[in-house]
C-alpha positions, 0 to 999 in steps of 0.5 A, a space after each residue: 500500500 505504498 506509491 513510490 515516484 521516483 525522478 531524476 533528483 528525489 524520489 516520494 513515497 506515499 504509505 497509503 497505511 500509515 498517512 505518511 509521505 516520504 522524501 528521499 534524494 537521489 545521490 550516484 552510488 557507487 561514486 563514478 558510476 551511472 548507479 544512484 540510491 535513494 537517502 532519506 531526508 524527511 517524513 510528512 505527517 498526512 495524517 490530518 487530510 482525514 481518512 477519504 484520501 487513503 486506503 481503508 483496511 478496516 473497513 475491506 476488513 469488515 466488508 469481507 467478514 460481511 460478504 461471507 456471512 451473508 454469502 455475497 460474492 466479493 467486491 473484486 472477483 478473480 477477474 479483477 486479481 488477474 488484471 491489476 496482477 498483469 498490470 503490476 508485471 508489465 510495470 515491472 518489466 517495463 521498468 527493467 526495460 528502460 521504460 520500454 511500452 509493455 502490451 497487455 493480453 489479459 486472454 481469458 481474464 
């Protein structure tokens, strides 16, 4: 639950869970090469947006126990699993190919 930018300077880190927002700048490592890393240099409370911004596991919690006890089907079926699953690998891979385009066959899904 955790969105990371990264830029060619500073990367941010939003943690849907814990409302915090963190920055990091970008430095090369090892020195004298094309290689970089990610150094901390601070957090962000986000606490106080309020709940409507972030992730709400308490209540997909709740949902789920209520959806079972009622024999209800769930919100997201398997379909939707194996879509948002293909998306993430095509990122992936996208990203170890320098940004290259990544077609999607979701085939039967």
């Amino acid at each position: 639950m955790r969105w990371v930018f990264t830029g060619t300077k500073q990367s941010v880190s939003v943690d849907l869970l814990r409302k915090k927002l963190l920055l990091n700048r970008l430095e090369p490592y090892p020195v004298g090469t094309a290689g970089t890393r990610a150094v901390f240099e601070s957090t962000e409370d986000l606490s106080a947006l309020g709940d409507h911004l972030f992730h709400d596991i308490a209540a997909m919690r709740l949902d789920f126990i209520r959806r079972c006890a009622v024999r209800e089907p769930p919100l997201q079926d398997i379909r939707d699993a194996w879509r948002t699953h293909l998306v993430c690998l095509a990122a992936e891979e996208s990203a170890l190919q320098e940004g290259r385009r990544i077609a999607l066959n979701y085939g039967d899904a």
